[in-house]
N, C-alpha and C positions, 0 to 999 in steps of 0.2 A: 471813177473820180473825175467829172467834169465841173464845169464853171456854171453855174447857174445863181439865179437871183429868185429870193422869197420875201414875199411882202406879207403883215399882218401886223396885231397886235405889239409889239414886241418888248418882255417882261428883264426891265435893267435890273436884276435885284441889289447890287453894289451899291445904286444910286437910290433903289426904293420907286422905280418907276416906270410905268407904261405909255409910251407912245405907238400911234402906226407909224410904221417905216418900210424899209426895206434890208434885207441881208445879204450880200454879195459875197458868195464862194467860188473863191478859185484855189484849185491843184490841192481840195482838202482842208483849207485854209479859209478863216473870214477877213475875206477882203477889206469889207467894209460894211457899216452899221447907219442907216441914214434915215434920220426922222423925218417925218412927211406934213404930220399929223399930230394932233391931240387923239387918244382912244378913240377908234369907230368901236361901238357896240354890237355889231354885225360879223366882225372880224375877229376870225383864229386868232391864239394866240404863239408864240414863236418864245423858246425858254430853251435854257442849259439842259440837257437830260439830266435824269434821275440817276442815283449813286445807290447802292446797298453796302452799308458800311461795313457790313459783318456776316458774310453767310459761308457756308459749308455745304462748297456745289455739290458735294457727293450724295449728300441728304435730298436733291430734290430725283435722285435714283437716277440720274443722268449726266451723260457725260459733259465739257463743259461745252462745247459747240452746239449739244442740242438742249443745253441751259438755256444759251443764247437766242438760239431760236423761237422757245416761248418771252423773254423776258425781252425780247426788243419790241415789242406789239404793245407794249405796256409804256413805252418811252423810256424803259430802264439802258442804260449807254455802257454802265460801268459798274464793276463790281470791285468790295475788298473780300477776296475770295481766301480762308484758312485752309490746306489741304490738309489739315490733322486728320480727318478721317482716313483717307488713303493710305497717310502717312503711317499708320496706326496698324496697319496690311501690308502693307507692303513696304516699306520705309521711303530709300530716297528715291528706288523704284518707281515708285508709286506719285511723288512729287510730280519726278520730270515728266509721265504719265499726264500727267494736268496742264502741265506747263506746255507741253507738244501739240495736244490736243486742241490745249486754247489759241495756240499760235495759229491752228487750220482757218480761223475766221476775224473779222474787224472786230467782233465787242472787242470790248475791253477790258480785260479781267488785269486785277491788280492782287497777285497773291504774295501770303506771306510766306514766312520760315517758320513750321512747328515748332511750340517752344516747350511740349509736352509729349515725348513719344519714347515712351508709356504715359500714360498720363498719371497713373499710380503705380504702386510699389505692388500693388491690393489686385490683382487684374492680372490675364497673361495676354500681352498682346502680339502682336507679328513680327514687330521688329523694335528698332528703338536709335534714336539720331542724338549722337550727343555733340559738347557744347561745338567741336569740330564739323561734325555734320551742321551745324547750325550756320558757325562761321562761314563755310563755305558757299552756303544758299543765300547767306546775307551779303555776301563780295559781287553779287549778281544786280545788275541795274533792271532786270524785272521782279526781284522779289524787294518787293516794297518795306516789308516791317517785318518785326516778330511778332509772330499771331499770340494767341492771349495766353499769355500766363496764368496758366489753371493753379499751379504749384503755388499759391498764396501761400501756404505755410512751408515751405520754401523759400520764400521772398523772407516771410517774418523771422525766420529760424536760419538765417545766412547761410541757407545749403551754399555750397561751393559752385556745384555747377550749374544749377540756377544762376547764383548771380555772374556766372563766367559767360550764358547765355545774354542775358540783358548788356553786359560790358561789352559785349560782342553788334549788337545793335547800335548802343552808344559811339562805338569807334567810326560806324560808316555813317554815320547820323540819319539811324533809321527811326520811328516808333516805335514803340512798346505796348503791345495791345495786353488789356487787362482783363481778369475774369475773377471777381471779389465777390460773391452773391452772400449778402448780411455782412459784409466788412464794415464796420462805423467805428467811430472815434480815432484814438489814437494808431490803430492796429491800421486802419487805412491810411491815415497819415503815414505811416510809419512803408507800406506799398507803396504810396505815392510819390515818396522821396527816393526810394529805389529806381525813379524813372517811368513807371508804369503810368501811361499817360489818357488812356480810355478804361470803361466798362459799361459793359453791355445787359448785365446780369440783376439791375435794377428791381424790385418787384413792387417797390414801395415809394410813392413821392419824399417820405422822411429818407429815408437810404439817398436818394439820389441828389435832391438837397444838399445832403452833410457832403458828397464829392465833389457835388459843384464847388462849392464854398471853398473850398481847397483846392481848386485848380483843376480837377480831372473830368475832362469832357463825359459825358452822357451819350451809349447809343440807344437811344429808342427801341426796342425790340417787340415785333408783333410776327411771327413764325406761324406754323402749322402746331404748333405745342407749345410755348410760352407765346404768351400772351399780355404783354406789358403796355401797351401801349393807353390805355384806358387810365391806368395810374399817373401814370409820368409824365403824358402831353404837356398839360398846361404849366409846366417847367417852362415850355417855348417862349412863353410872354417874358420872362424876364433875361432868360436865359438862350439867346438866339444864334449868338456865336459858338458856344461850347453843346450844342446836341446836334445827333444826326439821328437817321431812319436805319432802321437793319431789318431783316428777317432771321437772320441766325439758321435754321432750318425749315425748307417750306418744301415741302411735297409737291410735286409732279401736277397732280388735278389742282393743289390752289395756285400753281404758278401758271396754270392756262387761265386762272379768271382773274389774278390781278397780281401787282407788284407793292412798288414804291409812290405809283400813281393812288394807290388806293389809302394811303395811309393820308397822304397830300389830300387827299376829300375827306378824309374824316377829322383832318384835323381842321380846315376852312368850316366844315360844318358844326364845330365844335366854336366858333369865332374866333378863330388866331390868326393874327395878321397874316396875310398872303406872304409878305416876304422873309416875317420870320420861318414859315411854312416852309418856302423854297430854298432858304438859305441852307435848313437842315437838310435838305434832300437834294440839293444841285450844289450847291458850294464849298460846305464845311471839310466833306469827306477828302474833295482836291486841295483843299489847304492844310489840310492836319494831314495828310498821306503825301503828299507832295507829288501830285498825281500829272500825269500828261493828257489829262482829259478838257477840253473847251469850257468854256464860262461864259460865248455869247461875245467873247469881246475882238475886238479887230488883232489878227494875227495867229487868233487860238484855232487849235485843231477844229473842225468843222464840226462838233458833237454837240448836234441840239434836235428839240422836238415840237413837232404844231400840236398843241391842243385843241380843242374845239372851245372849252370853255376853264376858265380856275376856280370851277366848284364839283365836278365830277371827273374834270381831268381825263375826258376819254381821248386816246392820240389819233390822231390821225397820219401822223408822221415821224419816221427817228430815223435820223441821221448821224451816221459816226464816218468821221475821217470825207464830208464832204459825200459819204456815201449814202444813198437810199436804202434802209435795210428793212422798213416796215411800213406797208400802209394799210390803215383802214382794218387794222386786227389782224394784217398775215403779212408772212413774210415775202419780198420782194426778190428777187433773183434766186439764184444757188448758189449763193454763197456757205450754205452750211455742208460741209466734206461729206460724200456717203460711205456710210456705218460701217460697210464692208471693210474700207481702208484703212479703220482705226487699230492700230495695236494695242492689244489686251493685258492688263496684267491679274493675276489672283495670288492668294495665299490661301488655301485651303487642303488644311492634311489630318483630316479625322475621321473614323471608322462607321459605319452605320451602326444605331443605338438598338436596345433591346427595351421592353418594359422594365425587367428588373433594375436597370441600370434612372429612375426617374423615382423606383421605392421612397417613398421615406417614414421609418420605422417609427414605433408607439415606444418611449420611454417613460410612459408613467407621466411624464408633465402633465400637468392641469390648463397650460394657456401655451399657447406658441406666438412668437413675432408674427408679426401680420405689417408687411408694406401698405402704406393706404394711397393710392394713386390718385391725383388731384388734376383734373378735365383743365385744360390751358393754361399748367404750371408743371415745370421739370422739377420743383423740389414735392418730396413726399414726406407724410408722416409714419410715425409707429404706432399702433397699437397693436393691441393683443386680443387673444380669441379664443375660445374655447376648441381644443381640436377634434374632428370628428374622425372617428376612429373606426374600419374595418378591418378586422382579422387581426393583427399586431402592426397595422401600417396606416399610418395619418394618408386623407384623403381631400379631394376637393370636397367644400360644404358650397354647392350651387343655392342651396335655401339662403342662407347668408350672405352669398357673395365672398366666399373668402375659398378661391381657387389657386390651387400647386402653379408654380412658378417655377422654371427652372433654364438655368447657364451652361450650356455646353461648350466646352473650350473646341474652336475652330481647327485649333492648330497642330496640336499633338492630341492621340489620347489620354483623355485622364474621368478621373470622377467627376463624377455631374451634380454643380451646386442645385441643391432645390429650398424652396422657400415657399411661403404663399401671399398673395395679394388680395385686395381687396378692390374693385369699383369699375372693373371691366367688365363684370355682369354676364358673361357668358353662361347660354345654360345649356348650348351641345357642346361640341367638338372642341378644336384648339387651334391658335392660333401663333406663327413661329414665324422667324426672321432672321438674317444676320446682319440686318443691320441695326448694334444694339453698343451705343455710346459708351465706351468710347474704343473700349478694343475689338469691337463687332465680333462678339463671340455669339455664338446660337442663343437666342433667347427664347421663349415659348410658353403660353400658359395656357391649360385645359383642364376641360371637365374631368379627364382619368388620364393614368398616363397611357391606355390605347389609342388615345386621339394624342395627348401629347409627342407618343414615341414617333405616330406613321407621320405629324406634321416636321416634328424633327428630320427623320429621315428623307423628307421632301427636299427640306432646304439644303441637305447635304448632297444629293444626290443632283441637284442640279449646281454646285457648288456655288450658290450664295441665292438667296431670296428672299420674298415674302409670300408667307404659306396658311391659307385659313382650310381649313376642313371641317366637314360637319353635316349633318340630315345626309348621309351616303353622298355626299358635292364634295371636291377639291379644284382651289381654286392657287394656282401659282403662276406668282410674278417672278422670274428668272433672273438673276443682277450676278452674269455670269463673271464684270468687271469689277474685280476687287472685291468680288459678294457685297457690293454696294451702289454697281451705277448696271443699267442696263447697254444695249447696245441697239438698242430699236430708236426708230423718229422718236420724238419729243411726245409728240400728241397719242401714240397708241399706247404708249407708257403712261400717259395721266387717264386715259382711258380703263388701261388693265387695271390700274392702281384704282379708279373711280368702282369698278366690280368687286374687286377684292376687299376693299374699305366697307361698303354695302353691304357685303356677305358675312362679316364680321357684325356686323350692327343686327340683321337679320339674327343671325345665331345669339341676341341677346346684347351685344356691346354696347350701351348709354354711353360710352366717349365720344365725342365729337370726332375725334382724328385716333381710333384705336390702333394703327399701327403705329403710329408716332409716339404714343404716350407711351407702349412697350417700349419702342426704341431706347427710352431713356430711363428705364427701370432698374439698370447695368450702368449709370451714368454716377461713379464714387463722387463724383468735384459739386455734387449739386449735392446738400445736405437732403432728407435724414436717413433713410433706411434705405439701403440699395441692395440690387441683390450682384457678387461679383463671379467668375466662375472656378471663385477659391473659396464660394463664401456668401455670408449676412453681412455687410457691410454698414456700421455706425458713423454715419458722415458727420455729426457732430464732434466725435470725439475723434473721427478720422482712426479708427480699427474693425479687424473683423471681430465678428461676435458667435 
């Protein structure tokens, strides 16, 4: 952290304007801010970093130091990080796990307090934080907000400790992060007035509209599996104060080719004002979160980034705390902790499976549910399917597309929910994981249950992973932390993960991101048909089936 001076561009977004100048940092700190110039056209430009309003470090299968490590090369400075996932494995465990680990480095991660752990009734998960565990994470000046209230019908139906949760936020005057996907009219009103002051869960410019309209900011959402950003954008034009930029969950390989930078060029390419642009992505998230992160202006922490240009947004530099942590696509010192030194946590206590235990037997039905899985969207539909039948036991139908499915509880042993899908097209082998939203129970879908059972047993055996098998190849990704983050660098992880995604495609998968779209197949709080490891889960009507 020394004293130095940067000249360029340099982008006031508060004011709406670009001068060259100079920026002078000393001990961390912007000294001072000093125009020189009218814009040279020749010249970097010099801006606030980028914010991610909404992600779940665990999802990019890495721990948060070596989040960090890909996501500062992008100009990303700060994150609002939910540990639900961890949380969900391991409980508070698992929290401070995130919380320790983030501390080893300058980004800046801004996390919240789970406000769902379990996240259903419907699900068996690892642990579960109530509204005391809550309290106590919220009495904390690094945990920022309550991360999002999945519990809508909770919220509407005055559970008790739901809203002992939120009152609990209220008291130390934190945020209330929301999770409403298809909440309109009255019903959202009626959330809204609870306190619940973001959603991210958008799919629709109608939906997202009817919240504005009512007060409740917008986060943008474009991940490795939802995919929103195409609908909602041009909200930005009228709406510039109340939206931000999120990922929500981005995988490992998309977070080595872009961030929050990339959404900032699609949307200047789509022609929305530059500053409405950066207001979502450098401002909104430090004034709604009441963030300790820089804004470029005299006195603030040192946390800003050179661009080269504000149409492609490629960085050339990110600075946090005054500190140099990226140039030119890589990271600058050693500042990121080596792996060896990080404490581990898991939660995995389940037996190795057998075929018979993945059967699912011929009752005479004429149709069975069938999950339909939908390529850059977490909500699915239902339909139904003729079943194909050998011996007395329904089977995957690879002619159709409509392959076995099935939930293995991580924790204890118990029976194994199975189901079937449709549109991950697989026509060898099988493909397994644990990491599988929200209580990361085993999830797996294959051509029979031989390939099912050996990919199952893969993931168990190395206690948490992601597992493709097929043409006599086995290909596993190891996520020995909390069966959900590995413990290797940054890059050999979007690497393994670049193989494993391929080999999956290879064996037949048309998803774009087929480990992702499984991940969330086990995901109750996204409406229609989920599958749980108790069960067919009807998310419309919120029961099993």
């Amino acid at each position: 952290m020394g004293n130095f001076t940067v000249e360029g561009n340099i982008v006031d977004i508060a004011k709406r304007n670009i001068f060259f100048g100079e920026v002078m940092v000393e001990d961390g700190k912007i000294k001072s801010v000093t125009a020189l110039s009218q814009m040279v056209d020749s010249a970097h430009f010099i801006l606030p970093g980028f914010i991610d309003s909404h992600v779940h470090i665990e999802s990019s299968m890495l721990i948060p130091s070596e989040f960090a490590r890909l996501a500062v090369i992008h100009g990303t400075v700060a994150t609002i990080s939910d540990p639900h996932e961890i949380a969900n494995v391991c409980g508070m465990e698992g929290v401070e796990f995130m919380l320790s680990n983030a501390n080893t480095v300058p980004f800046k991660f801004n996390f919240g307090a789970p406000s769902c752990v379990p996240a259903t009734i419907f699900e068996t998960a690892g642990a579960e934080l109530n509204h005391d565990d809550v309290k106590s994470l919220l009495a904390r000046p690094e945990i920022k907000y309550l991360s999002e209230m999945m519990n809508f019908p909770g919220v509407l139906y005055n559970d008790e400790e739901v809203l002992k949760k939120i009152a609990a936020a209220h008291a130390v005057g934190k945020p209330v992060d929301g999770h409403a996907p298809g909440l309109r009219g009255d019903a959202v009103q009626q959330y809204i007035d609870a306190g619940i002051s973001t959603d991210h869960e958008c799919f629709t410019a109608e939906e997202a509209l009817d919240k504005l309209q009512r007060g409740m900011k917008i986060l943008i959402r474009e991940g490795s599996a939802a995919k929103n950003f195409d609908a909602l954008v041009d909200l930005l034009n009228d709406w510039p104060e109340m939206i931000m930029f999120c990922s929500d969950d981005k995988h490992p390989d998309s977070l080595v080719e872009d961030h929050i930078n990339a959404l900032c060029a699609r949307a200047v390419a789509r022609g929305i004002n530059i500053f409405n642009v950066l207001q979502a992505a450098c401002i909104n998230p430090i004034v709604h979160y009441n963030l300790e992160v820089g804004q470029l202006r005299i006195g603030d922490d040192a946390d800003f980034i050179i661009a080269k240009d504000l149409k492609d947004f490629k960085i050339k530099q990110t600075y946090v705390n005054g500190i140099l942590l990226a140039e030119q696509g890589k990271t600058v010192g050693n500042w990121v902790k080596d792996i060896e030194d990080q404490k581990s946590v898991n939660h995995f206590d389940c037996s190795f499976k057998t075929e018979a235990d993945f059967v699912y037997p011929f009752t005479s039905q004429d149709e069975i549910a069938v999950i339909e899985a939908l390529d850059g969207q977490l909500i699915t539909n239902r339909l139904s399917a003729r079943p194909k039948i050998f011996g007395q036991n329904i089977i995957s139908d690879t002619g159709n597309d409509v392959l076995k499915m099935v939930v293995v509880n991580r924790y204890h042993d118990a029976p194994v929910a199975v189901s079937f899908v449709k549109n991950f097209g697989l026509k060898t082998g099988a493909i397994a994981s644990s990491v599988a939203h929200d209580s990361h129970n085993i999830i797996a879908i294959g051509v029979d249950d031989a390939n099912i059972c050996e990919a199952v047993n893969l993931v168990i055996k190395e206690k948490g992973g992601v597992v493709a098998i097929g043409n006599d190849k086995r290909q596993v990704l190891a996520l020995p932390v909390a069966g959900l983050m590995s413990n290797q660098n940054g890059y050999q992880v979007a690497e393994s993960y670049t193989r494993i995604d391929q080999f999956a495609k290879e064996m037949g998968s048309t998803l774009e991101a087929p480990f992702m779209t499984l991940s969330f197949m086990a995901l109750l709080v996204i409406p229609r048909l989920k599958l749980s490891d108790k069960g067919l889960f009807d998310g419309d009507n919120f029961e099993l089936v």
